[in-house]
N, C-alpha and C positions, 0 to 999 in steps of 0.2 A: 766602389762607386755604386751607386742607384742605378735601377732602369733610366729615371729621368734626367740623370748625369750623363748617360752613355750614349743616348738618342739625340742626334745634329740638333740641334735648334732651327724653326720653321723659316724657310726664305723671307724676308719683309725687305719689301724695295726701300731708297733712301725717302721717294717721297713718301713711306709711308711712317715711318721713323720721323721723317718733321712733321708731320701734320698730325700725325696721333700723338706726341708729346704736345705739340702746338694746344688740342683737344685737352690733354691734361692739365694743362697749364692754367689753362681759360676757367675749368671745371671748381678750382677750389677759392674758396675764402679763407685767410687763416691758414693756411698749411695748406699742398697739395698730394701729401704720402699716400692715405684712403684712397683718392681717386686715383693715385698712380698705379696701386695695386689691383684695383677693381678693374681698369683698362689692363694693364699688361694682362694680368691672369685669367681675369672671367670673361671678355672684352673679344679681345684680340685674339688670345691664345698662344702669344708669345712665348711663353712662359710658365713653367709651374708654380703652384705655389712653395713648396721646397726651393726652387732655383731664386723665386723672386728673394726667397728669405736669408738664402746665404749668399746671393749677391751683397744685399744690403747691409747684411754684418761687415764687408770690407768700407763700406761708404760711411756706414755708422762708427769706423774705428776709427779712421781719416778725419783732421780736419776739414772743415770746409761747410759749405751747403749739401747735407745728406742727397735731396732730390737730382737737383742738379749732379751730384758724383754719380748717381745712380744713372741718369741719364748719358755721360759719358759710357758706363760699364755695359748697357745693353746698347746704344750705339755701335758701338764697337764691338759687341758680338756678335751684330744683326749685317754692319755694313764696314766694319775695319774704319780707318781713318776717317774718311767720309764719314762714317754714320755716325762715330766718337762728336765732330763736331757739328751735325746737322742737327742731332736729338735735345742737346742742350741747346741751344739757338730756337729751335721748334717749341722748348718749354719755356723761353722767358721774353720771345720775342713781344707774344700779345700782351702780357703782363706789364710789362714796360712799357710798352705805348700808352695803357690803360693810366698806370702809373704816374707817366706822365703829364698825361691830360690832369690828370687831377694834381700835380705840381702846380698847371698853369693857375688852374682855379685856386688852390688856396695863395698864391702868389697874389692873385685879384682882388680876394675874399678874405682870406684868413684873417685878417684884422677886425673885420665884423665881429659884433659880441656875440652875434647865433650862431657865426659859425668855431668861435672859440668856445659857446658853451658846447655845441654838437661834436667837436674832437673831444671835449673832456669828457664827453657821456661813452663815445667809443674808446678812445685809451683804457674809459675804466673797465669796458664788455673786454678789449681786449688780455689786460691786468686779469681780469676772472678767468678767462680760457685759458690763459698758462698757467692760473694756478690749477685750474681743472684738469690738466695734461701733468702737470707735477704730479699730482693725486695718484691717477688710472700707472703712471708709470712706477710709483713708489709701492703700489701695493703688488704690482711683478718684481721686483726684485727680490731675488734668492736671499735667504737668510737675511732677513727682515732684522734681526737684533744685531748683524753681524756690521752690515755695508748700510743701513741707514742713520749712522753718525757721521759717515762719511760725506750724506747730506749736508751737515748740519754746521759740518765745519767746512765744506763748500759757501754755503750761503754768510756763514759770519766773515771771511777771508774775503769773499767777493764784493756781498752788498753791505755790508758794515766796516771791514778794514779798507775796502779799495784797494786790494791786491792784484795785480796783473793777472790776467786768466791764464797768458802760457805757464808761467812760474807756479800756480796751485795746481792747473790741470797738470801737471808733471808732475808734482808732488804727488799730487792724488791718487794720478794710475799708479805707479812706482808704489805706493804705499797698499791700496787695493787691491792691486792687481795681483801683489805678493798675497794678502790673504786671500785672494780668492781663488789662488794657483793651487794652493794647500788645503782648500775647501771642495775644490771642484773635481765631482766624480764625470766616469767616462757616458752617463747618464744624464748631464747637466744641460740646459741650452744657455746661450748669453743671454743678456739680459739688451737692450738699445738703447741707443745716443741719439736725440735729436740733433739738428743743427741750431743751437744757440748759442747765438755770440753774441745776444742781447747786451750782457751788463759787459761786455768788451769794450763795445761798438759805442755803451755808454760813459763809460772809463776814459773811451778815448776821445771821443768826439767835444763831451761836455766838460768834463776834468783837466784832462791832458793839454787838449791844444783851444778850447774855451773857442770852438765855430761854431757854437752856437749855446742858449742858455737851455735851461732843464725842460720848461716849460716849451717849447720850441722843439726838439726834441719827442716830448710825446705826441706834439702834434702828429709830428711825420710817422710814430709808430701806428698812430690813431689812422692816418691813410693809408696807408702800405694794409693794415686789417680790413679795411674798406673795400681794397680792390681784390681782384682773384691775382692768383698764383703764389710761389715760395714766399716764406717771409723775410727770406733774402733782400726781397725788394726796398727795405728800409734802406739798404744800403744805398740804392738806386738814386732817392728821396735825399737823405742828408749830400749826397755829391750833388743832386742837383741844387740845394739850400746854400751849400758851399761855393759853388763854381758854375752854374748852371748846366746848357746841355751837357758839355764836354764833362762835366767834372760826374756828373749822372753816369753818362754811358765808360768813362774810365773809373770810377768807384765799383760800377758792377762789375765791370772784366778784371780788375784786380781782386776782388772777391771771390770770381768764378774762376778764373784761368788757371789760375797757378796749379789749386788744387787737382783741377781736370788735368793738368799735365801727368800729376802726378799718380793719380788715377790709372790714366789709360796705360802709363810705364809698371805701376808694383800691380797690373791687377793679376797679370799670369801666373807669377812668383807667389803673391796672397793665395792662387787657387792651389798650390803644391802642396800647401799646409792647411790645408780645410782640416777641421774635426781638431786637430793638432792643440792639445793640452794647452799650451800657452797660451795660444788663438783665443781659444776661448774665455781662457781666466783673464786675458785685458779687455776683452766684449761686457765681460762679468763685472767687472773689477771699474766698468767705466759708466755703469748706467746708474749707479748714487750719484757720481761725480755731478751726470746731465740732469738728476733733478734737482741739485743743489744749483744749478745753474738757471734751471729755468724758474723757482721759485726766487731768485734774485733777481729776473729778470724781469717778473710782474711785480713784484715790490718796488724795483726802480721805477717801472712807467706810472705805475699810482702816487708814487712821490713826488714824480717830476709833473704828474698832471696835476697838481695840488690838489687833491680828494680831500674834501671835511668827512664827517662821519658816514653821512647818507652814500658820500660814493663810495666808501670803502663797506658801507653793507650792501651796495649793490655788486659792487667786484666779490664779496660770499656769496652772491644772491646768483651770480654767473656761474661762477666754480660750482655751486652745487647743484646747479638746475643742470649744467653742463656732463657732471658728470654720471648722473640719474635720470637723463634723457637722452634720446637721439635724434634730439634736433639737428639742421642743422646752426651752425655758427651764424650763420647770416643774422638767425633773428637773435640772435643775443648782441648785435653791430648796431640790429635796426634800434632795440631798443635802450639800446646805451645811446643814441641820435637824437632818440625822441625824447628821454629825461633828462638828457644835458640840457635839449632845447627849452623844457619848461621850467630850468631850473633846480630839478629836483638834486642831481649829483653832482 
């Protein structure tokens, strides 16, 4: 083990575990990983960045919400049970309120033609940002000719066949994870998983059980982008579209819970095998899988937004500005808002 392995971890009280994820939660648009990292590590002092990194390869291996798992795994390193579930509560508490305040509005509004052209301009800003997060993550993967085919028949299985995501994701790793077992030296780092269960969430929602149409659907991705915190929050949005509060606050905690159980039971066990050969060839063996996923998952929402040409050159106009700048996301939200509203996409 490391010096930074070996040294306790800093006291931090419960309330500061809820209200410093509360802090992170609030802090992002689009995702909230960056800000999670910048608070636990440079912030706070929680944390190294070493520890932040191979905490996160067990939450990035797991399904679920990466943020929110992560949140359990220093919860509970910080505060035991308690802090397991104070830290995730503390991260998605404000987010959800926000959330849902803007349920009630497009429930009021949504039917307006400004504010349908205004989701279609942000669905399409948000369509550009995952393909720009596709991009930034495909050019770190190891053996670039080796594992990104394994993109490709990710994206054709998912957003062209409509294949169930557990049934390829298991093919995937199993098939990956072997070549990348037999690739991978003791020199190697993994590669990461975001949390996307986008084209799942779309499979099932709009396919499978038909609760809502395509169109309707990007709407709520288009505001879930809109507000801060995980992008989790979609989930949040279609239960309340579904079922209203009740179906909201039970779609989230069956999106969040299970995981988090699972989480805070295999994370002691995951830490016996850090570094550990196999660990790392399905860390490796699973981050083509996740941009095959997330470039299906911007292709669904520009579909179901029905983009003519002009949005689909603005969703390249986002991807590339996104991933050639350090802006942040917000102003690619604002102005996918502003040219939905006059028209343009």
């Amino acid at each position: 083990m490391s010096a930074g392995q070996d040294k306790a971890p800093p006291a931090v009280s419960l309330a500061a575990l809820f209200f410093g994820f509360s802090k992170i939660g609030l802090s992002g648009f689009g995702g909230v990983l960056p800000f999670a990292r910048h608070y636990l590590v440079e912030t706070s002092g929680w944390m190294s960045a070493e520890e932040f990194n191979q905490q996160l390869g067990l939450c990035q291996f797991l399904p679920g919400p990466n943020v929110v798992n992560l949140a359990v795994v220093i919860g509970r390193r910080h505060g035991g049970l308690a802090g397991a579930c104070l830290a995730p509560v503390g991260l998605l508490a404000g987010p959800v309120a926000v959330v849902l305040l803007l349920a009630l509005l497009y429930d009021a509004w949504g039917t307006l033609p400004q504010a349908q052209a205004m989701l279609r301009g942000i669905a399409a800003a948000g369509a550009g940002l995952l393909f720009a997060m596709a991009w930034r993550m495909a050019m770190a993967v190891k053996h670039k000719a080796v594992f990104l085919p394994f993109t490709v028949l990710v994206f054709v299985a998912i957003a062209l066949m409509r294949w169930p995501l557990p049934a390829v994701m298991l093919a995937g790793i199993a098939l990956s994870g072997a070549v990348a077992y037999g690739l991978l030296g003791r020199d190697e780092s993994p590669g990461r998983k975001p949390d996307e269960l986008l084209p799942e969430l779309y499979r099932v929602v709009v396919e499978q059980h038909r609760w809502m149409d395509a169109s309707t659907f990007a709407h709520l991705y288009a505001i879930a982008q809109a507000a801060p915190g995980p992008n989790v929050l979609v989930v949040t949005l279609i239960g309340w579209q579904v079922a209203g509060l009740a179906g909201a606050l039970t779609a989230t905690v069956a999106m969040c819970l299970p995981m988090s159980v699972v989480i805070y039971v295999l994370f002691s066990h995951w830490e016996r095998f850090r570094g550990a050969r196999w660990q790392r060839a399905i860390q490796l063996g699973v981050a083509p899988l996740a941009v095959g996923l997330i470039v299906s998952g911007a292709a669904l929402v520009g579909q179901s937004a029905g983009l003519g040409w002009a949005g689909w050159a603005f969703v390249l106009a986002v991807a590339v500005f996104s991933t050639k700048t350090t802006f942040h996301p917000l102003w690619c939200i604002a102005a996918g808002a502003l040219l939905g509203l006059a028209g343009v996409v």
